[in-house]
C-alpha positions in Angstrom: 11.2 9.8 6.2 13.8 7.1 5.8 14.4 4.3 8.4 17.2 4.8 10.2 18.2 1.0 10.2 19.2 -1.1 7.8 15.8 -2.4 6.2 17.7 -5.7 4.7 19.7 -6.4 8.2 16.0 -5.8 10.0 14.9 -8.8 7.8 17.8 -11.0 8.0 17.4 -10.8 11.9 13.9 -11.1 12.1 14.2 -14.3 9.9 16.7 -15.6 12.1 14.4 -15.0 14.8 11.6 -17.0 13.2 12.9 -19.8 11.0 15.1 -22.4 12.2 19.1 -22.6 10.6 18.6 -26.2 10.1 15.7 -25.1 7.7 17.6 -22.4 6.7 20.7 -24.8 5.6 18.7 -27.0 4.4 16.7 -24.7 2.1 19.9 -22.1 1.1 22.9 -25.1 0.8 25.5 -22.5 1.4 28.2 -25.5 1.3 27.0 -25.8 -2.5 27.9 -22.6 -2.9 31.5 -21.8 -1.7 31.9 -18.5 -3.8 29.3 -16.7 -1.2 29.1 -18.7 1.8 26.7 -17.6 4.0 23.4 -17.9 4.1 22.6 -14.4 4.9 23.9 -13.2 1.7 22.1 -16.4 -0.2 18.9 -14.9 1.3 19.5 -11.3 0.1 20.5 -12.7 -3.5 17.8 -15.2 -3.8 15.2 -14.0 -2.3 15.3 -9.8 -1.2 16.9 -9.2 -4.8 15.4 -11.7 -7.1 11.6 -12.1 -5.9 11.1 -9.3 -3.5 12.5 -6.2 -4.8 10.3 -5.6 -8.1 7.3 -6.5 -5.8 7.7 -4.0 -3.1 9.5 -1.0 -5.7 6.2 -0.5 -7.5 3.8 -1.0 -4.5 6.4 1.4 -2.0 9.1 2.7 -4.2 10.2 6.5 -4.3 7.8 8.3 -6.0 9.3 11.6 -8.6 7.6 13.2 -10.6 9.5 15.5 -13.8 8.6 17.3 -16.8 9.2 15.1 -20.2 12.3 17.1 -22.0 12.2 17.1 -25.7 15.7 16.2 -26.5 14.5 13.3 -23.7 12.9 11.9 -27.2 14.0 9.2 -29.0 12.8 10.1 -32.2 11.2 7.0 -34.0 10.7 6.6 -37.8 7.5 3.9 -37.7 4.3 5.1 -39.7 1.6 6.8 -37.8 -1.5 3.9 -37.2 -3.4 7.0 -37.5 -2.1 9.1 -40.2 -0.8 7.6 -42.8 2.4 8.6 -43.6 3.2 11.0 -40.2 6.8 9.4 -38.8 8.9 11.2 -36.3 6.7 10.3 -33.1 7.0 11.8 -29.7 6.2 8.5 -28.0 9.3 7.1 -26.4 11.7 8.8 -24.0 15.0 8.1 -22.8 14.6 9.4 -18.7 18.4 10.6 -18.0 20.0 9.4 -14.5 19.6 13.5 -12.8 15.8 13.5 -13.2 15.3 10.0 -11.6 17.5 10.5 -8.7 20.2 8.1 -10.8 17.8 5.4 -9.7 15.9 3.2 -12.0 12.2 3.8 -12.7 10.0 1.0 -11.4 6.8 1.8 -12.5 4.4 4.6 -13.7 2.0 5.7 -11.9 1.0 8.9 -13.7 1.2 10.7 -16.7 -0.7 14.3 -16.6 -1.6 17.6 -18.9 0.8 20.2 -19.2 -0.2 22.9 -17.4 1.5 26.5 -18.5 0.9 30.4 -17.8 0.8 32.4 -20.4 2.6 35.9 -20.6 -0.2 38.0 -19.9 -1.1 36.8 -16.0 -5.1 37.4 -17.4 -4.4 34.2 -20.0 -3.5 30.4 -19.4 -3.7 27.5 -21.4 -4.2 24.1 -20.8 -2.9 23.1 -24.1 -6.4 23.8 -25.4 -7.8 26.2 -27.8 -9.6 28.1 -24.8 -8.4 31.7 -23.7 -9.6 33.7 -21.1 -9.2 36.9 -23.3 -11.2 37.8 -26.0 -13.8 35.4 -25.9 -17.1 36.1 -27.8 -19.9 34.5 -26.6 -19.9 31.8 -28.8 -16.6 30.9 -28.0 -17.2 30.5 -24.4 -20.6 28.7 -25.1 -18.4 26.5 -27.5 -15.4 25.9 -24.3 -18.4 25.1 -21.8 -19.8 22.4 -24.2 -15.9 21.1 -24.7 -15.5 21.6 -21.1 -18.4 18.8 -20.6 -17.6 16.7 -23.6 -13.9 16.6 -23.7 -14.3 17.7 -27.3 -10.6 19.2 -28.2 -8.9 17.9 -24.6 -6.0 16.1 -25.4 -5.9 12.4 -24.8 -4.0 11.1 -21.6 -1.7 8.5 -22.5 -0.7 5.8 -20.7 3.0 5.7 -19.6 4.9 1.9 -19.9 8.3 1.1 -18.5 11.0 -0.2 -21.2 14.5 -1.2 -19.8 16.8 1.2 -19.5 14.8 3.6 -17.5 12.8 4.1 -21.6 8.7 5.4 -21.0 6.9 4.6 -23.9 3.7 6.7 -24.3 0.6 4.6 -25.9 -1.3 5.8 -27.6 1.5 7.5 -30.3 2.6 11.2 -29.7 3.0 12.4 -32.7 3.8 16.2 -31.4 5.9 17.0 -28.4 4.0 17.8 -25.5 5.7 18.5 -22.3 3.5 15.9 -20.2 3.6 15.7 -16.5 5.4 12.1 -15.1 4.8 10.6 -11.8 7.2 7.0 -11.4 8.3 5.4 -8.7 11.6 4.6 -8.6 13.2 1.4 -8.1 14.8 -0.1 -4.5 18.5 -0.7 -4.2 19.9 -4.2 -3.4 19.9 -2.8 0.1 16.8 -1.0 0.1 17.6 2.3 1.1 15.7 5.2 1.7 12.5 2.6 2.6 9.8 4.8 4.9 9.9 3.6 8.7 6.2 2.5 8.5 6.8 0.0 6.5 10.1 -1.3 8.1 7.5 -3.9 10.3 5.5 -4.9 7.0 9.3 -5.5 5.2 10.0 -7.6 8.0 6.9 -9.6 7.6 7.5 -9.7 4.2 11.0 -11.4 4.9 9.5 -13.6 6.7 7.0 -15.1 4.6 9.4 -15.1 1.4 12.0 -17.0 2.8 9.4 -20.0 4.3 7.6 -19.7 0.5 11.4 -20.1 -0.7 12.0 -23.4 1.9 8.5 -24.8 1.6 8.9 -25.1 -2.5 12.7 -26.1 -2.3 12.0 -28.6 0.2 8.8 -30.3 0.2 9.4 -33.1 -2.0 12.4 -34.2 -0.2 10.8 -34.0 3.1 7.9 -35.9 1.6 10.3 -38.6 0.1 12.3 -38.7 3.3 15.7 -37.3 1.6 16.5 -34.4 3.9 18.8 -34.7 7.4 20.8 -31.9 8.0 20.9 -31.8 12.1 17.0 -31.8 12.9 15.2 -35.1 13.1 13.0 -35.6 10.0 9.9 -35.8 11.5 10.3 -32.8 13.2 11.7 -31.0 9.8 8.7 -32.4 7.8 6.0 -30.6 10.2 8.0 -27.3 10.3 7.8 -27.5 6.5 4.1 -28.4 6.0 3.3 -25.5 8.5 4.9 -23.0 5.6 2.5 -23.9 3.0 0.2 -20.8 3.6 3.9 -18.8 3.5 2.6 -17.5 -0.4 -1.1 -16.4 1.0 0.4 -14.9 3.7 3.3 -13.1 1.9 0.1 -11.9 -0.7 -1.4 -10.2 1.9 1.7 -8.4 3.6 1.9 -7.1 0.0 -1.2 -5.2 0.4 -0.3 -4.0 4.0 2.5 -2.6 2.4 1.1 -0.7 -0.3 -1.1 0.5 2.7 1.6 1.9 4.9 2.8 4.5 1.7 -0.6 6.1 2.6 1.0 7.8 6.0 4.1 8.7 4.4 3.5 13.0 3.5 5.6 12.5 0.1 3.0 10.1 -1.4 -0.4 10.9 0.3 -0.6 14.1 -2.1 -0.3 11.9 -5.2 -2.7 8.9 -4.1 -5.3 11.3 -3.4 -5.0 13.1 -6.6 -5.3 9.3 -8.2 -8.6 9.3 -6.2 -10.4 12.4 -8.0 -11.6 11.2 -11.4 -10.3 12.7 -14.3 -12.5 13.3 -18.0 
């Protein structure tokens, strides 16, 4: 479910709500920086965009899952480390804007086996050599013992974001295999689309940013006596010492976050598949 607010607006209030504009002003400089001008949009840029968004995308981003394409491949032309020789590997994939949503991919979180039915609705494979037709008893006394060993499975690889929405498979593919992706896809500068259980967390999250962001930017001045702007000094030097746990505190908002995905019905299927261990 998306919130039906404006998730950055819901931060930029609650800040205002919490943090004084002295501090804010103080902190931000908007008068050093007449191409913007406000501090709300200082905030956003400095702070939502650049610290804040990569953080929260992979912990609460979008998840999607899709169905590696072969003409997704960027066909590569490096050596096999394993077979001397081999080139051509299936290992890196160029993820076009229609199966991400046009959004960019944040992190994955997945990569599974293909899973395909055969013609005959008695066979499947799992990309194995196992059938369920015309098995001897060897043979099925050869798929239990696989079964337990992992003898002849394929290996999972481990999907790794490169820019440009590029997953890399490690380790090399050197066949196509049509493997299973679950990402998550990366928030907008407005972070849209953000579940409503985590709209209080977000807020939170704002919060604690923003005083990390002040207490770093402003502690040596305080401490040296070199900041005035409209609040006594005094008074501005205790409201910045009281920020100092801001990064501890914004740590564990983190962790609330990644927490709140767990009620949202679009993710709860995935995390709990993460929780079964795999051979």
């Amino acid at each position: 479910m998306s919130a039906p607010l404006d998730a950055v607006r819901a931060g930029l209030t609650h800040i205002h709500n919490t943090i004084p504009p002295q501090i804010l002003a103080a902190a931000f400089q908007p008068y050093n920086h007449p191409e913007i001008g406000n501090v709300d949009e200082l905030i956003k840029q400095k702070v939502f965009i650049h610290s804040m968004r990569d953080e929260l995308s992979v912990r609460g981003g979008k998840p999607i899952h899709f169905v590696v394409q072969q003409n997704w491949a960027k066909i590569t032309q490096s050596p096999s480390p394993y077979a001397l020789g081999i080139a051509g590997s299936y290992s890196v994939f160029q993820i076009p804007p229609q199966a991400r949503d046009f959004r960019d991919i944040s992190c994955v979180e997945d990569v599974a086996y293909p899973y395909t039915l055969g013609s005959n609705t008695n066979s499947c494979t799992f990309y194995n050599n196992c059938s369920s037709n015309g098995n001897t008893l060897s043979t099925l006394v050869t798929a239990a013992l696989q079964a337990q060993t992992g003898e002849g499975n394929l290996t999972v690889p481990t999907g790794i974001v490169r820019p440009n929405n590029i997953i890399q498979l490690d380790p090399p593919q050197y066949n196509f295999v049509p493997w299973k992706i679950t990402c998550r896809l990366r928030f907008d500068d407005n972070f849209s689309g953000m579940d409503i259980n985590s709209i209080e967390t977000f807020k939170k999250l704002c919060e604690y940013a923003v005083k990390r962001y002040c207490y770093i930017n402003l502690i040596f001045e305080v401490e040296t006596n070199m900041v005035q702007r409209g609040m006594e000094l005094g008074v501005m030097k205790e409201i910045i010492n009281s920020y100092a746990d801001a990064d501890e505190k914004y740590q564990e908002q983190l962790v609330a976050f990644g927490g709140a995905q767990v009620i949202d019905p679009d993710r709860l299927p995935a995390i709990l598949r993460l929780m079964v261990p795999r051979q």
